[in-house]
C-alpha positions in Angstrom: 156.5 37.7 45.5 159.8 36.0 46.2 160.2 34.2 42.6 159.3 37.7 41.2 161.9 39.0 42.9 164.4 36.7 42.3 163.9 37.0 38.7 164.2 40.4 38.7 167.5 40.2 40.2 168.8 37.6 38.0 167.7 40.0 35.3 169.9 42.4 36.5 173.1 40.2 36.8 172.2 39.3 33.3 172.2 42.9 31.7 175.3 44.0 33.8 176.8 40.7 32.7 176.2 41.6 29.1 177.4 45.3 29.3 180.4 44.2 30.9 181.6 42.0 27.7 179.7 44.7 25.2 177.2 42.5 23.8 174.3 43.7 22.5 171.4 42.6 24.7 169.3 41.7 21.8 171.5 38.3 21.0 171.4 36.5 23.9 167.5 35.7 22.4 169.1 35.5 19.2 168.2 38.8 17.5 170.0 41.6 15.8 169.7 43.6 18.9 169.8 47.4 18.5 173.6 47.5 16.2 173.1 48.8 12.9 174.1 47.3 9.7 177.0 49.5 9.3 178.2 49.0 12.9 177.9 45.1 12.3 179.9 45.6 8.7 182.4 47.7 10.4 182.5 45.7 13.4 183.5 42.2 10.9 185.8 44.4 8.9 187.9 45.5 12.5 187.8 41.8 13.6 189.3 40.3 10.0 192.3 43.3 10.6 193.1 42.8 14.0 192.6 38.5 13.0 195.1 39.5 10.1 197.2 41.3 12.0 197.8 38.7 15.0 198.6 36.0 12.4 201.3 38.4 10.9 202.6 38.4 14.7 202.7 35.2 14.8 204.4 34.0 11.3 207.2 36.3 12.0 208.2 33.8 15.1 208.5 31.5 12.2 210.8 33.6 10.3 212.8 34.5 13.8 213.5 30.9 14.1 214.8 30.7 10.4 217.1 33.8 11.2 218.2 32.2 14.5 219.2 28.7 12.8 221.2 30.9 9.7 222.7 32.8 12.5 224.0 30.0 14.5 225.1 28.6 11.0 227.2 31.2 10.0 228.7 32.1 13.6 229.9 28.5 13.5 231.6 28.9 10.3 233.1 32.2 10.3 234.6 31.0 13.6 235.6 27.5 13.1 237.8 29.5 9.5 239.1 32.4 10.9 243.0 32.1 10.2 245.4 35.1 10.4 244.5 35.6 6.4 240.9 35.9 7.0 241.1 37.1 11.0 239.9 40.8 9.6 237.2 40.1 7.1 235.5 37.2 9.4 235.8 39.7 12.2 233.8 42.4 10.7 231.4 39.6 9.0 230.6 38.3 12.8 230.3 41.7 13.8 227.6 42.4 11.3 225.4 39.5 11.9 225.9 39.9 15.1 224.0 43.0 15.4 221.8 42.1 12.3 220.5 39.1 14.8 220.5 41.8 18.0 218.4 44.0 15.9 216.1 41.8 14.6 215.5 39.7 18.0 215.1 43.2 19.4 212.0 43.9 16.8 210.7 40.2 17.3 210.9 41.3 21.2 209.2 44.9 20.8 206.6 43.6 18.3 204.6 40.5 20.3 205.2 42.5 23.4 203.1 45.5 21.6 200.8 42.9 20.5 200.0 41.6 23.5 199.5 45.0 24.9 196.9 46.0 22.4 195.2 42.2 22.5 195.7 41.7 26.5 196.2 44.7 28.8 194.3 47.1 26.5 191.5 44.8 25.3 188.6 47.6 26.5 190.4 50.2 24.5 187.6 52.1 22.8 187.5 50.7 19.0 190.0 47.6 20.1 193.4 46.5 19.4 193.3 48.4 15.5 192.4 51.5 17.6 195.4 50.9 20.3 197.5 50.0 17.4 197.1 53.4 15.8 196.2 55.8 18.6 199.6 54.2 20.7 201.9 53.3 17.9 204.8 55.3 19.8 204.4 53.4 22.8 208.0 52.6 24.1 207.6 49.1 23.5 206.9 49.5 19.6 209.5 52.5 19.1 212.2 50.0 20.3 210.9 47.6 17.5 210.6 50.5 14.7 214.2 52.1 15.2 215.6 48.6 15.3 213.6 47.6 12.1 214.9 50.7 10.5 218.7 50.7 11.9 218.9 47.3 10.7 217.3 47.7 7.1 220.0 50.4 6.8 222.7 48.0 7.6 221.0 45.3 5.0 221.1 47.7 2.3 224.7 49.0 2.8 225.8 45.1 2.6 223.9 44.4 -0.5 225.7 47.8 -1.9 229.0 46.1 -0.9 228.0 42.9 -2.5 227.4 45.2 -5.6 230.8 47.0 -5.3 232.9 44.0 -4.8 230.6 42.3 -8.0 231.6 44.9 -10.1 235.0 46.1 -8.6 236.7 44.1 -11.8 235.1 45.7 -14.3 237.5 48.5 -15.8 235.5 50.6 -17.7 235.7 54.3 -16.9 232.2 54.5 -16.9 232.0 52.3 -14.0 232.1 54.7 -11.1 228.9 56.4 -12.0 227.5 53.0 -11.9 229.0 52.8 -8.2 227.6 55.9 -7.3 224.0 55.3 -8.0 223.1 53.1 -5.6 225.4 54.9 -2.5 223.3 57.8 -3.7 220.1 56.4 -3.4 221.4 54.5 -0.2 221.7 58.3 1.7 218.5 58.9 0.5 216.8 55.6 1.9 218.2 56.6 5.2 217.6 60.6 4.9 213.9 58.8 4.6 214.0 56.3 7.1 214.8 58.9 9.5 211.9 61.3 8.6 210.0 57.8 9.0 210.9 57.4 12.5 210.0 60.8 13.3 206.9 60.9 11.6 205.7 57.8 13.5 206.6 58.8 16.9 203.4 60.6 17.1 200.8 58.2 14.7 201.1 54.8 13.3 202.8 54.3 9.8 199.5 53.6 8.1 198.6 57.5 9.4 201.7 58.9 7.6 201.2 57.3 4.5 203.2 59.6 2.2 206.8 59.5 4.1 206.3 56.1 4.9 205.5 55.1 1.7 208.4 57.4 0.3 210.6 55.4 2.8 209.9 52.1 1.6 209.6 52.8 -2.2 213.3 54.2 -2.0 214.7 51.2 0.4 212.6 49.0 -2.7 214.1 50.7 -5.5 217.5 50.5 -4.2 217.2 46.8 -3.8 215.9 46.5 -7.4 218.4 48.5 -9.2 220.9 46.8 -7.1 219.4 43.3 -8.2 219.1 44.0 -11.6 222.9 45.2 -11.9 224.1 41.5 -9.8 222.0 39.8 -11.8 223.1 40.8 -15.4 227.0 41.3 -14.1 226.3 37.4 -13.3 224.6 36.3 -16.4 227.6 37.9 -18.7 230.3 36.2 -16.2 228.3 33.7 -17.0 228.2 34.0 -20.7 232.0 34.7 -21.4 233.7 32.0 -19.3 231.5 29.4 -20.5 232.8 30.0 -24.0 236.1 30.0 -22.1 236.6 27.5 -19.8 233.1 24.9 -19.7 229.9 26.0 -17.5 231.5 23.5 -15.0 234.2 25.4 -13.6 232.0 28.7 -13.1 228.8 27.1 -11.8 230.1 27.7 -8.4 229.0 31.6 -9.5 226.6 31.4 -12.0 223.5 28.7 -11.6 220.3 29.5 -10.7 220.3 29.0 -7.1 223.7 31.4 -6.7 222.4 34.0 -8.8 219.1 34.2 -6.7 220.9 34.3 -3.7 223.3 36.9 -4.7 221.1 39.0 -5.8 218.7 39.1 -2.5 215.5 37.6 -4.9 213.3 36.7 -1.5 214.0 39.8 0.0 213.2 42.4 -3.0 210.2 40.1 -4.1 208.8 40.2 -0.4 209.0 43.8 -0.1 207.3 44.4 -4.2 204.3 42.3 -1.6 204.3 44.9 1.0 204.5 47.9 -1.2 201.5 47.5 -2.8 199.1 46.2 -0.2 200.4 49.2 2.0 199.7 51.7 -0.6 196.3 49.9 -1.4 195.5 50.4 2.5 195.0 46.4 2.5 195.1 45.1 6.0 197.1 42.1 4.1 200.1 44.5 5.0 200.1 44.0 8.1 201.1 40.5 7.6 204.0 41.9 5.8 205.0 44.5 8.0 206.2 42.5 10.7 207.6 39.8 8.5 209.5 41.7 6.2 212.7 42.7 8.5 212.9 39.0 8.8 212.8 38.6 5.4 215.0 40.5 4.3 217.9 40.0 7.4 217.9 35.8 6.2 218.8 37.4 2.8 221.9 38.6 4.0 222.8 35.5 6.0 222.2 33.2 2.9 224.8 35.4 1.3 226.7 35.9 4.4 226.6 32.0 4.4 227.9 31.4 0.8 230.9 34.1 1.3 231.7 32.0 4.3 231.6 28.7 2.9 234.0 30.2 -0.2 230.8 29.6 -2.5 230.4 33.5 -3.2 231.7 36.1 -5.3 234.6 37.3 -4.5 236.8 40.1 -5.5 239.3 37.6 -7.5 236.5 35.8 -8.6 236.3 37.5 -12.5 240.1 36.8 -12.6 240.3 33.2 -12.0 238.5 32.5 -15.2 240.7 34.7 -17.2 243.9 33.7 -15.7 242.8 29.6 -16.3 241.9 30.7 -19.9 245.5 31.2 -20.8 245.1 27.1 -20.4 243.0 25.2 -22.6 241.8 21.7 -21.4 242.1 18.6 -23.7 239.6 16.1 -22.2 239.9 12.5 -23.2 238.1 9.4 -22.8 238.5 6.7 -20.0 241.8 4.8 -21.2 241.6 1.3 -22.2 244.5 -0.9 -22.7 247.3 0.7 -25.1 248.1 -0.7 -27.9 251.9 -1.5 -29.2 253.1 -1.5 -32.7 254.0 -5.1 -32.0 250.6 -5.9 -31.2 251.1 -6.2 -27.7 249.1 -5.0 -25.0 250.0 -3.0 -21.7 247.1 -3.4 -19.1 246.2 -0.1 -17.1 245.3 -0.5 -13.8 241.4 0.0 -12.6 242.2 2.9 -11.1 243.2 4.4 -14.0 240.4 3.6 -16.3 237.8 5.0 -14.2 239.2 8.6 -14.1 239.5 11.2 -16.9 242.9 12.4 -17.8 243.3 16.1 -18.5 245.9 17.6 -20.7 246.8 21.0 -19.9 248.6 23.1 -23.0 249.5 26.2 -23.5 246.9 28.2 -25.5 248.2 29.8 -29.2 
């Protein structure tokens, strides 16, 4: 009578035991138990999202750590240059990245601590972390990361506009300032956007608003596209006239591959082509580049932050160089050997002669 009971009990513990964690009593004899095929589908297809989703969490740690590193980098040389010339323009540069970082160590901040809400202290949540993710999206906690991911992708866009102003600031057509006005326009409309983006998501997740979210992000896109495109072929035919001009050496500063990519924010704009269409496709992929992207797109500024600090950038006298070292033409001639005398004698150079190039500047007819 007693083992009866016993068993009975230890029944009992079992069942509660198995409630508790939400297992269906059938598997712990190794059957389906009494989940349907749909439930078990749906139940794979929630745990590959939320899987997907904590991995996007965690590679944008990696990402902070690049931004961090560029940051520290270009702090160090804005300082260590700053000169009564250059005191305004490296003031406002530091200033910049200096909130660029704040903002984006702010959404780092905002975005594991929400994960870890939904993954930790909300774990029972009926339908689980996706299910917390969209029901509490305005939680404080991830509002703090969304206006700072927005405020700063505002700030990112009106520095690749400069970059695009100071590009083409030499060019004198009078055609030009429609060019100019483009992308500011487009600029008020990314942030008229961004705002009704902020609002919208107060009350549901992004993926619940899809329209003005998606309106939000194809405008912040196609800003950075048009923007690209117009750095990119300004570069190319800079490229194109002063090589005629004055060698590909003295311009490849400006005008090789790696510069131009740079200059023209390639990472950022590809990343975000990415996210736009797995967001519109509804593919939990985008989640991945959700939380990655204002990383992304922050160390594409600093690259070019870092290249304007180092002197390797464009500059607003950088067109005018070329032209102004064009009214010289360059006469390069061999390494000299010993010169030779019409009395057949020979002067000896010095090594250190031979092994450099001597350059013969004239003035050009």
């Amino acid at each position: 009578m007693s083992q009866k009971y016993a068993f009975q009990q230890l029944k009992i513990l079992v069942l509660r035991a198995l409630s508790a964690r939400n297992l269906p009593i059938g598997r712990c004899r190794g059957e389906a138990g009494p989940v349907s095929a749909a439930a078990r589908v749906a139940s794979r297809h929630q745990i590959f999202v939320e899987e997907i989703w904590l991995q996007g969490a965690l590679l944008s740690k990696i990402a902070n750590g690049v931004e961090l590193a560029l940051f520290v980098m270009c702090f160090h040389i804005l300082v260590r240059q700053m000169n009564r010339h250059n005191k305004k323009s490296s003031t406002y540069l530091l200033s910049f990245i200096t909130i660029v970082f704040i903002l984006g160590t702010l959404f780092t901040g905002g975005n594991t601590k929400f994960t870890q809400k939904a993954f930790v202290g909300y774990r029972d949540f009926p339908g689980g972390p996706r299910a917390f993710q969209e029901a509490d999206f305005s939680d404080p906690v991830d509002e703090i990361a969304n206006v700072s991911w927005v405020v700063s992708n505002w700030l990112m866009d009106m520095f690749l506009v400069w970059r695009f102003v100071i590009i083409y600031r030499s060019v004198t057509r009078q055609w030009i300032w429609l060019l100019l006005a483009l992308p500011c326009l487009m600029l008020l409309a990314s942030i008229g956007l961004g705002i009704a983006d902020l609002v919208g998501i107060t009350n549901s997740s992004p993926f619940a608003i899809l329209n003005v979210s998606l309106s939000y992000y194809v405008m912040s896109l196609s800003l950075n596209v048009i923007v690209t495109i117009l750095i990119a072929g300004r570069l190319l035919v800079f490229r194109y006239q002063t090589r005629r001009l004055i060698g590909a050496y003295h311009t490849s500063t400006y005008t090789n591959v790696i510069a131009i990519l740079v200059e023209i924010a390639a990472l950022y704009s590809l990343f975000v082509i990415l996210f736009i269409v797995q967001f519109g496709l509804g593919s939990p992929f985008a989640n991945i580049f959700l939380q990655v992207v204002s990383q992304i797109q922050t160390i594409s500024s600093l690259l070019i932050i870092f290249r304007v600090a180092r002197g390797r950038a464009w500059s607003e006298h950088t067109a005018t160089k070329p032209l102004t070292q064009s009214s010289t033409r360059s006469t390069c001639l061999p390494p000299i050997s010993d010169i030779a005398f019409r009395s057949n004698q020979t002067a000896t150079v010095p090594e250190s002669i031979r092994s450099k190039e001597l350059y013969i500047y004239a003035s050009a007819i």
